[in-house]
C-alpha angles and dihedrals in degrees: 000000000000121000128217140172089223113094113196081224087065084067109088100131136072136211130183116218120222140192137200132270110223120191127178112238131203102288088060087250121130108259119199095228097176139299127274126183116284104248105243124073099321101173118062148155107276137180099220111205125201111175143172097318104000081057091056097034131198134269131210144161108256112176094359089298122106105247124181113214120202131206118202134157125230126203120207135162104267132273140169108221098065124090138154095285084072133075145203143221122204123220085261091059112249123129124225129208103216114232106176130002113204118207098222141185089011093299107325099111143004124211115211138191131229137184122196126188127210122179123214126256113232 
């Protein structure tokens, strides 16, 4: 039997992976028009980890507004169509880039990394 540190207990979240949709406009160059949910199989169980930094966050003035981005990691049961051009939302809403995805326990699970950005209201 394979061992794992991962418990299907642990997953008592779920996220929905997206992709993007890409039109051509009017110059013949590829547009990013919006983002729609990946066909197979988008909205799955998922252990959310927020951890030592990733936990307190950062904070930082993007276009001259104070944002907090956030890094968490994400563990689902493993599967081959997803990479680092899509992105994911958790059951509380936010919406995380993905940054790295990590092929864990011989292709039982992949732990992927995911960054979120909220910007302060003044």
């Amino acid at each position: 039997m394979l061992a794992s540190k991962y418990k299907i207990g642990d997953f008592d979240r779920t996220v929905t992976f997206q992709e993007k949709v890409i039109v051509e406009n009017d110059f013949n160059e590829d547009e990013v028009q919006g983002w729609q949910n990946i066909a197979t199989d988008p909205t799955v169980p998922a252990k959310k980890e927020e951890s030592g930094i990733a936990r307190l966050g950062d904070e930082r003035y993007e276009a001259d507004k104070l944002t907090e981005i956030r890094t968490t990691i994400f563990t689902v049961r493993y599967r081959s169509d997803i990479t680092e051009l899509n992105r994911l939302y958790d059951d509380d809403g936010l919406i995380y880039d993905i940054i790295s995805i990590n092929e864990t326990v011989r292709r039982r699970f992949l732990e992927i990394k995911g960054r979120t950005k909220q910007e302060y209201q003044t």
